[in-house]
C-alpha positions in Angstrom: 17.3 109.1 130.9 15.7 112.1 130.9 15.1 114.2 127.9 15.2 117.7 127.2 12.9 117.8 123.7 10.0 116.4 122.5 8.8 115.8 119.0 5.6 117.0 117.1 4.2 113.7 117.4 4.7 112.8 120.9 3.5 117.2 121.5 0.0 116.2 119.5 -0.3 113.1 121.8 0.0 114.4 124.9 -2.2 117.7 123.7 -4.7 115.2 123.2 -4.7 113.3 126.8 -4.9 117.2 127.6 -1.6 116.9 129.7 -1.0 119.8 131.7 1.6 121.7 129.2 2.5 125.5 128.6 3.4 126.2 124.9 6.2 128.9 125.0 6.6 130.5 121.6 10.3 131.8 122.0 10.4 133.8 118.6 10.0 137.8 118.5 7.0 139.1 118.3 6.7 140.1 114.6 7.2 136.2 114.1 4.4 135.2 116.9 2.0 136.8 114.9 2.3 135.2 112.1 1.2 132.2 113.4 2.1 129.5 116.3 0.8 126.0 117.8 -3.1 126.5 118.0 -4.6 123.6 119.4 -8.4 123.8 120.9 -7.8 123.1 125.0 -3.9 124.6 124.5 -2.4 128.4 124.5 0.7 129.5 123.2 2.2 132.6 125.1 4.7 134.8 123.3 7.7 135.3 125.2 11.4 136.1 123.6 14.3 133.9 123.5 16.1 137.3 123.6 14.0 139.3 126.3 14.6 136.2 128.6 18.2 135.9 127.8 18.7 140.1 127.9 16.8 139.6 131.7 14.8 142.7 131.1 11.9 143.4 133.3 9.4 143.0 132.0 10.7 139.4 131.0 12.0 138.8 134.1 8.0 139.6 135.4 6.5 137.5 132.7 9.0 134.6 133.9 7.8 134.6 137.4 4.2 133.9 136.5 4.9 130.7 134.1 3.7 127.4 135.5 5.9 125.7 138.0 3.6 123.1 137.8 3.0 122.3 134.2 5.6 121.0 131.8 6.9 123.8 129.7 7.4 123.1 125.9 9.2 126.0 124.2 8.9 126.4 120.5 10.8 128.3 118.2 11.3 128.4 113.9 13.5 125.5 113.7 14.4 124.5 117.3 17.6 126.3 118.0 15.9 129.0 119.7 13.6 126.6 121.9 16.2 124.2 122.8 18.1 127.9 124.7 15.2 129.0 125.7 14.1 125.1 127.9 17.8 125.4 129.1 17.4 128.7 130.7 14.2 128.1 132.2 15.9 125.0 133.9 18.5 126.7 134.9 15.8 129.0 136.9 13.6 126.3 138.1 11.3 125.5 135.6 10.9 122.2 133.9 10.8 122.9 130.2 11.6 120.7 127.4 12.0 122.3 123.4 9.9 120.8 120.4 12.5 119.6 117.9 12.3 120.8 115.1 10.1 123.6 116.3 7.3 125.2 113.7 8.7 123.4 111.1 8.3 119.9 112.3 5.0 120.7 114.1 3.7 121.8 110.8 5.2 119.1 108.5 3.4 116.7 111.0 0.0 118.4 110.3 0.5 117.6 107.1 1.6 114.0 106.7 
């Protein structure tokens, strides 16, 4: 059975056998800044939930020139977000999965 999330653990894991991932941060930008997944070998792009859903342009642009050949991991606050954000880039192709929990979990995980 195929899943459609991964958790912080299993994320770190497969960080670390440098997998070939893309970290999505879904959130707006404000929140991007603020802080996201940082992991030495790993970058997190900054691209809306909302600007993808809205199809503007320059999303639409932005879109086009994610990996089709690299597992896709969105990542939002909680998860909600992400988990929209993986289905929508399935439903155009890509093959993107949502970190549960999102921010929350991945930082909970740093610290336990």
């Amino acid at each position: 059975m195929k899943t459609n999330s991964i958790s912080a653990a299993q994320l770190r894991d497969k960080l670390a056998k440098q997998e070939a991932l893309h970290l999505l941060d879904v959130r707006d930008a404000e929140k991007f800044q603020t802080g996201t997944i940082e992991v030495q070998g790993a970058q997190t792009e900054n691209l809306p939930y909302v600007t993808m859903r809205d199809q503007s342009a320059d999303a639409l642009e932005r879109m086009a020139n994610l990996p089709k050949d690299a597992q896709i991991v969105t990542v939002c606050t909680t998860g909600n977000k992400a988990q929209k954000a993986a289905a929508f880039l399935r439903e155009h192709g890509f093959s993107a999965i949502s970190l549960e929990g999102g921010l929350t979990a991945w930082k909970d995980k740093a610290t336990n």
